[in-house]
TORLO-480054 format. One record per residue (C-alpha): residue in three letters; y, x, z. Coordinates in steps of 0.25 Angstrom, whole numbers, padded with zeros to 4 digits, always signed. Layout:
REM residues N
alaYXZ/...
//
This chain:
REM residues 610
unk-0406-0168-0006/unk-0406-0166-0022/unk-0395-0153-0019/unk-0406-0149-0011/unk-0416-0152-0021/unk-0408-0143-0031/unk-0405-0130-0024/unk-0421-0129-0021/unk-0423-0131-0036/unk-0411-0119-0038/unk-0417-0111-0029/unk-0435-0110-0032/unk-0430-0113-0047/unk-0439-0103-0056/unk-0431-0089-0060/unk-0428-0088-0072/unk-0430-0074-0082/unk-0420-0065-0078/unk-0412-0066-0092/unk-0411-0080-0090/unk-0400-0085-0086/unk-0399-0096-0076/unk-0386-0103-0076/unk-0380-0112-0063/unk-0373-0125-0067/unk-0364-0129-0056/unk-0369-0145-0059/unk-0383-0139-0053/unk-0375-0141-0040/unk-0371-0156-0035/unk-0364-0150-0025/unk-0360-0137-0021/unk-0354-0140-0008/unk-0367-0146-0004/unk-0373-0132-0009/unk-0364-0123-0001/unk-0366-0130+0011/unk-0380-0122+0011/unk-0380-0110+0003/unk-0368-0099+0003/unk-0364-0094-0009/unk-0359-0079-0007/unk-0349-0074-0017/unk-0343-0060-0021/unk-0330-0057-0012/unk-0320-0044-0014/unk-0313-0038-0002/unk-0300-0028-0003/unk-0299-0019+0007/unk-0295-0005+0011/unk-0291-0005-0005/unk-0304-0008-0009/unk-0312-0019-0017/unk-0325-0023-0011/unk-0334-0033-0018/unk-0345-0040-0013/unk-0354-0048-0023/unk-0356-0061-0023/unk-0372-0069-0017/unk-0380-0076-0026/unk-0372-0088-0030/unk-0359-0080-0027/unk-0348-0077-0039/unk-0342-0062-0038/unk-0329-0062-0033/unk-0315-0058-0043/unk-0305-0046-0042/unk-0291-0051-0047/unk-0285-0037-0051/unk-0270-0037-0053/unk-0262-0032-0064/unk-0253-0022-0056/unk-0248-0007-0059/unk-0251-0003-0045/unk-0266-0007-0046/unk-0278-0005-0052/unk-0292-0009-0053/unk-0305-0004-0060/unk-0316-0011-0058/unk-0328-0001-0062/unk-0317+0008-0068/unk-0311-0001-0077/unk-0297-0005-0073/unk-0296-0021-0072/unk-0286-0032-0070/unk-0289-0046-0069/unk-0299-0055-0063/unk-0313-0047-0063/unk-0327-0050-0055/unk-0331-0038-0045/unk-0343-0036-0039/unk-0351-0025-0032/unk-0354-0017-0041/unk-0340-0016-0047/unk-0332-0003-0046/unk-0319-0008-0040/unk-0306+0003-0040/unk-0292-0001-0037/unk-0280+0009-0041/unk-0266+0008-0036/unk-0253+0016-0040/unk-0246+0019-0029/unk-0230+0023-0031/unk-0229+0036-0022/unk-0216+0037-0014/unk-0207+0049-0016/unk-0195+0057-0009/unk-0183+0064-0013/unk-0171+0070-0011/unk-0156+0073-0013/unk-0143+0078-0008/unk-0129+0078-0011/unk-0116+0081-0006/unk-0104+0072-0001/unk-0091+0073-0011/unk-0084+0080+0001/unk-0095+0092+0001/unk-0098+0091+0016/unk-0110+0083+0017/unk-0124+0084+0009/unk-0132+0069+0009/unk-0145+0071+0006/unk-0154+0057+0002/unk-0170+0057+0003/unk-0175+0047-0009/unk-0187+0040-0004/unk-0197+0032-0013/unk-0206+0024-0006/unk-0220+0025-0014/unk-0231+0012-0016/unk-0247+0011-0010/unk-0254+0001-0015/unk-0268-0006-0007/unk-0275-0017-0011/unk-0272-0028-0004/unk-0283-0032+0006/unk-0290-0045+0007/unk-0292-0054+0019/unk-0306-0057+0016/unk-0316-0056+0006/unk-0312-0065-0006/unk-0320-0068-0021/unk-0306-0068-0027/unk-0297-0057-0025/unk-0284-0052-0031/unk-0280-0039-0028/unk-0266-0037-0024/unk-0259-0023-0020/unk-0252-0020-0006/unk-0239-0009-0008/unk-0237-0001+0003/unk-0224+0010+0005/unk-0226+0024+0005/unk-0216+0036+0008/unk-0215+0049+0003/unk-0216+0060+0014/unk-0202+0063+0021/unk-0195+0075+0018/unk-0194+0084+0028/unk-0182+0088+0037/unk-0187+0103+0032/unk-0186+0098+0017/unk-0172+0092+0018/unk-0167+0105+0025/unk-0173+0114+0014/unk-0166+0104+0003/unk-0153+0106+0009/unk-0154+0123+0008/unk-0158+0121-0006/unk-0145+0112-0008/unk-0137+0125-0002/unk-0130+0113+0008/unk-0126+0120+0021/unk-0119+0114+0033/unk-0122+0104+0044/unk-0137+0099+0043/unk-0140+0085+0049/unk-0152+0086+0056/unk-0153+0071+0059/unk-0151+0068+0045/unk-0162+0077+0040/unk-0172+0070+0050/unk-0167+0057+0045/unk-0170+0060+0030/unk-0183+0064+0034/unk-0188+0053+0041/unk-0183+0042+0030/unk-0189+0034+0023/unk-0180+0030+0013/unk-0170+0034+0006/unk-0160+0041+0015/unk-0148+0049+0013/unk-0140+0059+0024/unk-0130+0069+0025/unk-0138+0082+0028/unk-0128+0092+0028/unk-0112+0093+0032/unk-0103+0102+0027/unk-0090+0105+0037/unk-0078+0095+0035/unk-0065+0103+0035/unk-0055+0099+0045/unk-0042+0096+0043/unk-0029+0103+0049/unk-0017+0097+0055/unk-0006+0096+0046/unk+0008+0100+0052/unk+0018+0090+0057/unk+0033+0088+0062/unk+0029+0085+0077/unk+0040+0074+0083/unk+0048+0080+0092/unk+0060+0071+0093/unk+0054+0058+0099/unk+0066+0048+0103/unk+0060+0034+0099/unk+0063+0021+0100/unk+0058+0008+0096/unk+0062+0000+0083/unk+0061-0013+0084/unk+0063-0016+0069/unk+0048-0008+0065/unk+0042-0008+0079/unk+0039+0006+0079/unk+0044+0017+0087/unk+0056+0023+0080/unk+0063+0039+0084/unk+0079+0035+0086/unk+0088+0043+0078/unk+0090+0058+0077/unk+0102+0064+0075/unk+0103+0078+0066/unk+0099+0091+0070/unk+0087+0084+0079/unk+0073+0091+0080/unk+0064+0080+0076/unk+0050+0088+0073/unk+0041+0102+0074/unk+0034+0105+0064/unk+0019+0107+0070/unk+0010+0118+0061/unk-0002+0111+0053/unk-0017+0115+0059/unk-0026+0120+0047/unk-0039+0114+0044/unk-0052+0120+0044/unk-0060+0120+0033/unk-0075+0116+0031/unk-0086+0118+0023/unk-0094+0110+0012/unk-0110+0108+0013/unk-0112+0120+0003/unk-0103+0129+0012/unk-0092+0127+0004/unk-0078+0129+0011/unk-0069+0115+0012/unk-0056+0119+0015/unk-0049+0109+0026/unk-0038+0098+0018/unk-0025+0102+0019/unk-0014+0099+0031/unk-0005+0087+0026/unk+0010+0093+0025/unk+0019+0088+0038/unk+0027+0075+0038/unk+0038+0077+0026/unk+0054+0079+0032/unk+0062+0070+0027/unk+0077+0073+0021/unk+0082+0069+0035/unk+0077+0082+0044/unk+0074+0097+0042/unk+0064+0105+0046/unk+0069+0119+0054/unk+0061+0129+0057/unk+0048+0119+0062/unk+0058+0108+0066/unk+0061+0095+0060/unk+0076+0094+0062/unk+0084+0080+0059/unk+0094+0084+0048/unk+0102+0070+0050/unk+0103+0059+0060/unk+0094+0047+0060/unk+0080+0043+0062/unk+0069+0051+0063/unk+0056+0047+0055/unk+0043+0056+0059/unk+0032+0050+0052/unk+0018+0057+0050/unk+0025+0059+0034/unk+0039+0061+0037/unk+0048+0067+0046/unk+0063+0063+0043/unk+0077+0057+0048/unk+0082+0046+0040/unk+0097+0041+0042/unk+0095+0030+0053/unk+0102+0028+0064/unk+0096+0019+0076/unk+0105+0013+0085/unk+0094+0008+0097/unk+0104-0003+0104/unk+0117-0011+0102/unk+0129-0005+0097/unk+0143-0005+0101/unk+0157+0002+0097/unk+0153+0010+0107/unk+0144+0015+0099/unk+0153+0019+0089/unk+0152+0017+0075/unk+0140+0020+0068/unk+0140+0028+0053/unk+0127+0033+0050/unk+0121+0040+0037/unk+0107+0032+0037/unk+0101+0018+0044/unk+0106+0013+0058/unk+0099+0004+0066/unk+0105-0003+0076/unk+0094-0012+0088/unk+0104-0020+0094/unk+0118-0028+0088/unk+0133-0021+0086/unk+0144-0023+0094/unk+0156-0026+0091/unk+0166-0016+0084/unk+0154-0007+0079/unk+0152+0000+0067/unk+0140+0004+0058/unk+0141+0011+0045/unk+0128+0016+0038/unk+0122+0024+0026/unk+0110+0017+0029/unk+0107+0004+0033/unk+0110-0003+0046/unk+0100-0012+0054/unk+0106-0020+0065/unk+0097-0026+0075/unk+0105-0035+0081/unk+0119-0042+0079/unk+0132-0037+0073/unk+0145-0041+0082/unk+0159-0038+0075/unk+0153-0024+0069/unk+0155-0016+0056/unk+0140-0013+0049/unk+0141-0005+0036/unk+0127-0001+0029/unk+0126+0005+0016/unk+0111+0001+0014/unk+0111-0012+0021/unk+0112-0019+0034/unk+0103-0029+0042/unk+0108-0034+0054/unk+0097-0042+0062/unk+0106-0052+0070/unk+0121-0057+0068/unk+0133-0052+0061/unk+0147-0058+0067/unk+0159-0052+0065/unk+0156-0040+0058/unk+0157-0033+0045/unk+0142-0028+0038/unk+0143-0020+0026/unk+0130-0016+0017/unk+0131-0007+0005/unk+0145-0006+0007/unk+0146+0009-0002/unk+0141-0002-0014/unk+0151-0013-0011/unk+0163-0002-0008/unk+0157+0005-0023/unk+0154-0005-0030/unk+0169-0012-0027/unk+0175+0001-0029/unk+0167+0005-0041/unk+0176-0004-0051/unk+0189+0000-0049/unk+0183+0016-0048/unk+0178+0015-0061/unk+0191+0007-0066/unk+0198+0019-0061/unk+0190+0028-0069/unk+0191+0022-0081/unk+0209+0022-0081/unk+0208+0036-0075/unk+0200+0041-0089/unk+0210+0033-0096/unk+0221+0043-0089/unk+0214+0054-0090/unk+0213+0055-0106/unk+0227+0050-0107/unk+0231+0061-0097/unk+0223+0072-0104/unk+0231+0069-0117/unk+0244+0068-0111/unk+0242+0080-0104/unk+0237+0088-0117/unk+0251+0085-0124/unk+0259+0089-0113/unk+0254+0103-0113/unk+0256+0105-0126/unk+0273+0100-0125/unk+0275+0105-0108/unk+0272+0116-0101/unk+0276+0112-0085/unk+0265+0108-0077/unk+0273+0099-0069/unk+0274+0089-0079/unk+0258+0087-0082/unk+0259+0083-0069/unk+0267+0070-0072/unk+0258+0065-0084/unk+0245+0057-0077/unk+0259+0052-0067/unk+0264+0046-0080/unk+0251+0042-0085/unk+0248+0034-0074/unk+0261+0028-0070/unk+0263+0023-0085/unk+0249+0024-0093/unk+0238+0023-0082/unk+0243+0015-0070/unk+0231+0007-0069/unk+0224+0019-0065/unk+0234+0022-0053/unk+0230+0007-0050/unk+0214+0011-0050/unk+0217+0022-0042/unk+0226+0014-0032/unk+0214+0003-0031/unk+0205+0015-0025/unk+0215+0019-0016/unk+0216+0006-0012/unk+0199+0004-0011/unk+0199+0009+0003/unk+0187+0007+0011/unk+0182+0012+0023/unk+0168+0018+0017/unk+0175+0025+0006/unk+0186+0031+0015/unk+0175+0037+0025/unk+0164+0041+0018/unk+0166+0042+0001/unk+0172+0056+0001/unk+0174+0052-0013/unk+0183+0043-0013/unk+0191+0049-0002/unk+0192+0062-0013/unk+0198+0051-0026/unk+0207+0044-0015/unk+0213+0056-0009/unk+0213+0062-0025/unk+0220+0047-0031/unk+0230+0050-0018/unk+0234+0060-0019/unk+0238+0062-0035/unk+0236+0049-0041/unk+0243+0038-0033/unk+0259+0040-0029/unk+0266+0053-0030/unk+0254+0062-0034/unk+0252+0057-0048/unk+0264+0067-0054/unk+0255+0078-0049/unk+0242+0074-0058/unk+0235+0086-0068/unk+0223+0087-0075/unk+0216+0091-0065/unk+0219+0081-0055/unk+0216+0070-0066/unk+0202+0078-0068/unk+0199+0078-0053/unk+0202+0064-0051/unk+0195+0061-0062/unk+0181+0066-0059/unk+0183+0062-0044/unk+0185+0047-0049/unk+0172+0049-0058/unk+0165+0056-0048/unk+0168+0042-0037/unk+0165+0033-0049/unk+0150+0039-0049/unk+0149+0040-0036/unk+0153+0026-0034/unk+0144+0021-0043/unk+0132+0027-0038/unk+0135+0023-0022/unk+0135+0007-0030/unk+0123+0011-0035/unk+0116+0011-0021/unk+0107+0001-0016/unk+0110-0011-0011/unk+0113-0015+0005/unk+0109-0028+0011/unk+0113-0034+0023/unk+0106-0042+0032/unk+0109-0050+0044/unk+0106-0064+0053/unk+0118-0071+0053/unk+0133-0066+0049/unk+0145-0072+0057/unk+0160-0068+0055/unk+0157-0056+0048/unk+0158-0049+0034/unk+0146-0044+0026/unk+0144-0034+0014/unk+0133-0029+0005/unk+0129-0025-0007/unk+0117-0030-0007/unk+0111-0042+0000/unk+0115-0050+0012/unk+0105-0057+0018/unk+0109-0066+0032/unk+0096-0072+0038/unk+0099-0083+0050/unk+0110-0091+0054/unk+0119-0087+0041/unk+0133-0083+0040/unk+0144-0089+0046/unk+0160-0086+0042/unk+0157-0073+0036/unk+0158-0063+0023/unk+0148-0059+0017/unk+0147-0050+0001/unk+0133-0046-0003/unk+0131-0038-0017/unk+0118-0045-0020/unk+0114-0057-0013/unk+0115-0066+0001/unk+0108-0073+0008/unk+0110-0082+0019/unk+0099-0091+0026/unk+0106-0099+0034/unk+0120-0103+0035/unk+0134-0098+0027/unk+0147-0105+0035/unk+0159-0097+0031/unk+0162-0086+0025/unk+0161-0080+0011/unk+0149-0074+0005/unk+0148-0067-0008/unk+0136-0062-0015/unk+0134-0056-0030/unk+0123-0061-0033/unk+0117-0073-0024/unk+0121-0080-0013/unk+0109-0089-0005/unk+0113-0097+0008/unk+0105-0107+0016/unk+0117-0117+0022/unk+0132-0114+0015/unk+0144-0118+0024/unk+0146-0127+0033/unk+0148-0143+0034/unk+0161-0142+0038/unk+0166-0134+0026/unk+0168-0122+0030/unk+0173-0112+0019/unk+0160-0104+0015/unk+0160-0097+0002/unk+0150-0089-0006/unk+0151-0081-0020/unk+0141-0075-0029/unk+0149-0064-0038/unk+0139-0065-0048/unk+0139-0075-0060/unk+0126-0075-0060/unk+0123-0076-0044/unk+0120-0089-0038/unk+0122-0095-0024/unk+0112-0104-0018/unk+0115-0111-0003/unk+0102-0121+0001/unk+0114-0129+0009/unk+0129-0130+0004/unk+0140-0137+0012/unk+0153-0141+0009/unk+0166-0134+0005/unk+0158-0122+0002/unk+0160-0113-0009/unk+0150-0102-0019/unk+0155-0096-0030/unk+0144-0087-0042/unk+0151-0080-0051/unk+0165-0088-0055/unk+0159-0099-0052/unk+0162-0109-0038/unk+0160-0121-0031/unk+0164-0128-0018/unk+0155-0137-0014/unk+0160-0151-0008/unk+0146-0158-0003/unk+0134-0151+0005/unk+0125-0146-0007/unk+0111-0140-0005/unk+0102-0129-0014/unk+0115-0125-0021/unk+0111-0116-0030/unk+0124-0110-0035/unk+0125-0102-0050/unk+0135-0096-0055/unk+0145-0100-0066/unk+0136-0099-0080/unk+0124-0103-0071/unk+0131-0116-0066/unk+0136-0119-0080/unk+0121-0122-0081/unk+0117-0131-0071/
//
């Protein structure tokens, strides 16, 4: 009732002078609530919409409503054209512009061409622009802060029309895609696409040997298929013409010429080309690759071999898929590859021999020009080095007897009385060649054949009362002549030899000698180099130069096994070593009476030391 009492006093108070000014304290009120629970109180609102402020003032006890504007590059607000920023009242009567800076979008292009000159990419640059709105409100609010919505604007496509007439002005002719064109001109985005191509030169054919000998047969040993052996005179290949290319045409019109045919497969030193043929210049196998064409010195022997077989000399490799018999012979430049066993058989190899089973009874030789030379060599050059001894004596001798006798006959008898009483040592030298007879230099060095027949003939019995000068300078350049030759035939590679298990037979190398299963029982083996035997060594005498390595050294019942290493500073090392064995390094030996293990055996100055 006294609320009551108050708003009738408020409301018939008496009106004051207009300048007066009457002031409403907030205390006048006891309640508010109370108040608004009769009387509502209408105040000033703002609405945003369609990118306009609308202001409705407030009723009689109402307060005006507030425009928060924002400090943002992308807007701006004049209220009554003055540009604001802040919190500001608005009414009415207020004048309300809102500005915004949109960011227009834009579209460009550009071309260029592929390193190869045969394809023109051409890229359509799109950036999307910015619109700004004014945000829209929900309702009509007394407090508002304006806020911006962005929305993405494209630039107008280029037209299939315009990208054509770009490519004229760029002088590009060739191949237009269509479909890439319309796809440029719908995008929108950044897009790029090859527009125009250019014609690809097409390559020729180059020329070729085409195969026209076609025996094959498989090789177990490299799993491929393998052409057996050709003999010499044989037509292996045609030569087929190459096919030209064509030549294309760049994306300004340009000529391309077409790359150039690759040459045909190179010959190799073992064929001939005649006429348009590929002929075999040697026996052997043929090799037809896509790079070479060739016939390299191997011989395949596809199956077992017997003496009736007959005995096998080739100038090359020989390759042998099965075992040899006994009685047969093979004796090669090359190597030898035995795929299988050897029974009491001769196998001589001067590159090196691997025999893939057993060797009983049977004599393998690797390297042997290098042992045969390199024993020989000494005593050459021993002989040498008397016969130059000779020869000056002789050249004096022979000068003072020109000057007292005149017969002919006479010279004859001085190098006969030279070497009988001055020089017999040289007569010796030349007998110990005579004497060095081996079936390798008898067949095949024609060299030695010449100095043996020469030493024969004039220098050993009889024949010596008929020397002269010029038989001493023919013998004399024919022994230096073998020296050189001798030398250089020692100076050749090594040959190894390989093989599973050695029985009863004698082996030689000059290099390695390698046995890898069971071992080697009651037999010879001489390596130049080094051997090695993984299993067992039970009889028999080996010799190495450098080093010798066994896994299990005689036997327990004392069988005689030897082993020596020529060098001094070699060593022999056996993982098991039984009784009444004996190893020898350099000058130095020892026989063993107990079983012994990891002997590791120096030689002389070496043991000294241990």
């Amino acid at each position: 009732m006294q609320l009551m009492q108050k708003i009738k006093q408020y409301l018939f108070r008496h009106q004051p002078h207009p300048k007066e000014t009457t002031v409403i304290q907030l205390a006048d009120f006891c309640d508010v609530t109370e108040a608004s629970d009769t009387t509502e109180i209408q105040h000033g609102t703002i609405t945003i919409k369609n990118n306009r402020v609308v202001v409705k003032n407030p009723g009689p006890l109402g307060s005006f409503p507030a425009l928060t504007i924002p400090s943002n590059q992308q807007i701006h607000v004049l209220i009554d054209g003055k540009q604001v920023v802040g919190k500001h009242l608005v009414h009415e009567g207020h004048t309300i512009e809102v500005r915004t800076n949109p960011s227009p979008p834009s579209i460009t292009w550009s071309s260029r061409i592929s390193q190869d000159m045969l394809n023109v990419f051409f890229t359509v640059h799109i950036e999307k622009g910015q619109e700004f709105r004014l945000k829209e409100t929900d309702e009509a609010s007394r407090n508002v802060h304006l806020e911006l919505d962005s929305i993405n604007c494209l630039p107008q496509p280029l037209t299939q029309d315009e990208i054509i007439s770009a490519l004229e002005k760029g002088g590009y002719v060739g191949e237009i895609d269509e479909v890439a064109i319309h796809e440029l001109s719908l995008t929108t985005e950044t897009t790029e696409r090859i527009v125009v191509r250019g014609v690809s030169p097409i390559p020729g054919k180059r020329g070729y040997y085409e195969l026209v000998y076609s025996e094959k047969d498989y090789d177990p040993l490299h799993r491929h298929m393998r052409l057996s052996t050709v003999y010499a005179g044989a037509i292996l290949a045609v030569l087929q013409p190459e096919l030209p290319g064509t030549p294309g045409r760049d994306v300004y019109g340009h000529a391309i010429p077409a790359p150039p045919n690759k040459k045909p497969q190179s010959l190799g030193p073992g064929v001939i080309l005649i006429g348009n043929q590929v002929v075999a210049k040697r026996s052997g196998r043929l090799v037809y690759t896509n790079d070479l064409v060739d016939v390299v010195p191997e011989l395949v022997i596809p199956h077992a071999l017997t003496p009736k077989d007959g005995n096998i000399e080739f100038d090359g490799d020989v390759i042998v898929y099965g075992s040899l018999e006994d009685g047969c012979l093979i004796r090669a430049t090359g190597t030898v590859t035995i795929h299988g066993n050897i029974y009491g058989s001769t196998v001589m190899a001067e590159k090196g021999i691997a025999i893939k089973g057993h060797v009983i009874k049977s004599i393998v030789i690797a390297g042997q020009s290098q042992l045969i030379y390199g024993n020989l060599l000494p005593q050459l050059k021993q002989s040498v080095r008397q016969f130059h001894l000779f020869q000056q004596e002789y050249n004096i001798v022979l000068e003072q007897a020109t000057k007292r006798v005149h017969d002919e006959k006479t010279f004859g008898m001085i190098a006969h009385v030279l070497l009988r009483d001055r020089h017999p040592d040289l007569t010796t030298h030349f007998q110990a060649l005579l004497e060095y007879h081996d079936i390798t230099l008898c067949t095949s060095d024609a060299l030695y054949n010449r100095l043996v027949h020469e030493l024969k003939a004039k220098w050993i019995g009889l024949g010596s009362t008929q020397i002269h000068l010029r038989d001493i300078s023919y013998v004399g350049n024919l022994l230096q002549e073998y020296r050189n030759y001798v030398e250089l035939m020692k100076s050749t590679g090594v040959a190894h030899v390989k093989a599973a298990n050695v029985t009863s037979s004698s082996i030689r190398a000059s290099g390695k000698v390698l046995v890898l299963d069971s071992g080697v029982y009651s037999s010879s083996i001489e390596s130049g180099d080094a051997l090695f035997v993984k299993g067992n060594v039970r009889g028999g005498f080996l010799t190495a130069k450098r080093f010798i390595e066994i896994y299990e050294f005689g036997t327990p019942f004392g069988t005689e096994t030897s082993a020596k290493v020529l060098d001094e500073s070699g060593r022999i090392f056996i993982k098991r070593r039984h009784p009444n064995t004996l190893i020898e390094v350099g000058l130095y030996r020892n026989r063993n009476l107990l079983n012994e293990t990891n002997v590791n055996f120096l030689g002389r100055a070496k043991n000294a030391h241990c």
